[in-house]
matplotlib code that plots the C-alpha trace (Angstrom):
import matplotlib.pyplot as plt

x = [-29.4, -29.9, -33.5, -33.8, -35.0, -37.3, -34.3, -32.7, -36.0, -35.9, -32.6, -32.6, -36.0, -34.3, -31.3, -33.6, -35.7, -32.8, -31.0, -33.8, -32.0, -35.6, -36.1, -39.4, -38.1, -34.7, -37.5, -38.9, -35.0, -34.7, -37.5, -36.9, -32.9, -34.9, -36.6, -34.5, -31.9, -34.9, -35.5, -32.1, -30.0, -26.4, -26.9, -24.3, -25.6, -29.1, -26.6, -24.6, -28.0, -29.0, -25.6, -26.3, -29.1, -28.4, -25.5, -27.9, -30.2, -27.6, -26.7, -30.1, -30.4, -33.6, -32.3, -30.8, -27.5, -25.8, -28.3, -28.1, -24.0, -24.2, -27.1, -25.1, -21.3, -22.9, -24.5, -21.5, -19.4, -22.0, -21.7, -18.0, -18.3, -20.4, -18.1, -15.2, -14.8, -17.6, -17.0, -20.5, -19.8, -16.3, -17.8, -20.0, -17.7, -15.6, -18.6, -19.2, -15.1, -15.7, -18.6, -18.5, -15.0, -14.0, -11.1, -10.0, -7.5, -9.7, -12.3, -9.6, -8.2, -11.9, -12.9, -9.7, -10.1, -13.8, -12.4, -9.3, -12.6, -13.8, -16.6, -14.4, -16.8, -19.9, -19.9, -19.1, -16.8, -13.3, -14.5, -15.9, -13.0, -10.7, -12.7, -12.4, -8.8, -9.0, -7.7, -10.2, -8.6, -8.2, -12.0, -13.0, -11.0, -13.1, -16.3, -15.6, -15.2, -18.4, -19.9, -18.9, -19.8, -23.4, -24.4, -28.0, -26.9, -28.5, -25.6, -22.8, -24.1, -25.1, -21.8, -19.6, -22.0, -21.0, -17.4, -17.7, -19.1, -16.5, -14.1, -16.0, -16.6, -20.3]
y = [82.0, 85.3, 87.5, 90.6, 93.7, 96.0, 98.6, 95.8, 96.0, 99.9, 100.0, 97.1, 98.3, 101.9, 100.3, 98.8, 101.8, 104.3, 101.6, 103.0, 106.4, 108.2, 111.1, 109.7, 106.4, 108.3, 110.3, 107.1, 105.7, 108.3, 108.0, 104.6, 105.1, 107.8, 105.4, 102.5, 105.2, 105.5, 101.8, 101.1, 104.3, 102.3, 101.2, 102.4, 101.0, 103.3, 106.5, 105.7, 105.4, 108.7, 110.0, 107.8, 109.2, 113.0, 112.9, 111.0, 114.0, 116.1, 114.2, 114.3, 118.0, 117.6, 119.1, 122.2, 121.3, 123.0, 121.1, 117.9, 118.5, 119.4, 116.4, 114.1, 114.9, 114.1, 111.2, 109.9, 110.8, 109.1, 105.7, 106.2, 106.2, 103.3, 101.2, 102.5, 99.9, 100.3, 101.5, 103.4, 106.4, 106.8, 106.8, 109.4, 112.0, 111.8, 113.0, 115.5, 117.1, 117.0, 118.5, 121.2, 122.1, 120.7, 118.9, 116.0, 115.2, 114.4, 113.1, 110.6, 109.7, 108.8, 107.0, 104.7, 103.9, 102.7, 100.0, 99.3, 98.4, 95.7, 98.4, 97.8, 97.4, 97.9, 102.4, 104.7, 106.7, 105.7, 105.6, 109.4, 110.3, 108.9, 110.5, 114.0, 113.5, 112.2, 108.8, 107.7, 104.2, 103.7, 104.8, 102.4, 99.4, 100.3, 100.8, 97.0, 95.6, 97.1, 96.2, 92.3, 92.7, 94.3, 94.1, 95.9, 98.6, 101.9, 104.0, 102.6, 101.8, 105.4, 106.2, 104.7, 105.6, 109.6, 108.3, 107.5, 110.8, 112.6, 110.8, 111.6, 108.4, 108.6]
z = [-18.6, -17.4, -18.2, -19.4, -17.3, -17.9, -19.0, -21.1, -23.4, -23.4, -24.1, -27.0, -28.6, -28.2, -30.4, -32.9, -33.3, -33.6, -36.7, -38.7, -39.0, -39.7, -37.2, -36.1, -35.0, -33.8, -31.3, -30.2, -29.6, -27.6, -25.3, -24.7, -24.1, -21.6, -20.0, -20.1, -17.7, -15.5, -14.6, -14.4, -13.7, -13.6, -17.1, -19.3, -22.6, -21.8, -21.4, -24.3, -26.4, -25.2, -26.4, -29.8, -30.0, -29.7, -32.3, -35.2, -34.5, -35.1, -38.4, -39.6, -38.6, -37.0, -33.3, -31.8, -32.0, -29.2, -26.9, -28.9, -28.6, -24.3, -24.0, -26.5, -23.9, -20.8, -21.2, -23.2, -20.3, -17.9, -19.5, -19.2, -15.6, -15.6, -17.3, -18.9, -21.1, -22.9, -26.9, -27.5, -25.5, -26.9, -30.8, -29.1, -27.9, -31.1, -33.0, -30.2, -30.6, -34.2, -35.0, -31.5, -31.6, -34.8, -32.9, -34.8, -32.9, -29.7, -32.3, -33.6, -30.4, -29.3, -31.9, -32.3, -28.3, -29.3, -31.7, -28.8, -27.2, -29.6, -31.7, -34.4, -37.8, -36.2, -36.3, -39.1, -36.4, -37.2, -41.1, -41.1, -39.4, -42.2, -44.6, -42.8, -42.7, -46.2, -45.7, -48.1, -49.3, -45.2, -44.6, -47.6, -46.1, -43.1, -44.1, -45.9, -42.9, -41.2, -43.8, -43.6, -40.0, -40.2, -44.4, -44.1, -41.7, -43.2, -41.5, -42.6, -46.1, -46.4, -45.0, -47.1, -50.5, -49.1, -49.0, -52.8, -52.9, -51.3, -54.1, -57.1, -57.3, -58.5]

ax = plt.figure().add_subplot(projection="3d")
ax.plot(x, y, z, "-o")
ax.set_aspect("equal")
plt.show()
């Protein structure tokens, strides 16, 4: 069996902090994402968190979002070039196109390479995009499925509760 690092804990008490979605805990993600990159520079999973990280502060509008949208790119396209296969980053970046250029098209193709990678389920990406697009029986169908996947996730549930929003569906 293989033990944990010193980065692993950053990085996995970084990812339990930041599933709280409150701005305090989202801070503390971030500092240990920060620090998890520091122990271990080559991790991907610490860059992608950072990225994580600087796109929910951007969501819950507690950041300056042109440096939460440069900090949020780069290290999304850092864990990229750690491992290329990894799914995190590319959820990332499809926030980033959407909400900095407002290109769906590169949001889409980002966030449909991140379930090619096995994230399907598990981030509201593909399903806010659907719902942007206004796919919303598609973006239900896929929020039901991350749901199945991860049942007390604050994100998604609050995600798919806006979908129904969206759909006058109150």
């Amino acid at each position: 069996s293989e033990v944990l690092t010193d980065a692993d804990r950053e990085y996995l008490l970084g990812r339990h902090l930041w599933h709280k979605v409150e701005p305090v805990q989202v801070e503390r993600a971030l500092h240990r994402f920060h620090k998890a990159a520091e122990l271990d520079p080559r991790s991907a999973l610490a860059h992608a968190g950072i990225a994580d990280s600087h796109v929910l502060m951007i969501h819950l509008a507690m950041t300056n979002r042109a440096h939460s949208l440069k900090e949020a790119r780069a290290a999304a396209h850092r864990a990229i070039a750690l491992d290329p296969n990894l799914a995190l980053p590319r959820v990332s970046l499809g926030y980033v196109a959407a909400m900095s250029d407002l290109d769906l098209r590169s949001a889409r193709r980002e966030f449909e390479r991140g379930v090619e990678l096995g994230f399907a389920g598990t981030h509201p990406g593909y399903g806010d995009y659907l719902t942007w697009v206004g796919d919303l029986d598609g973006a239900r169908r896929y929020f039901q499925g991350a749901k199945e996947i991860d049942p007390v996730s604050a994100i998604i549930g609050t995600r798919a509760a806006r979908l129904e929003y969206f759909a006058q569906r109150y």
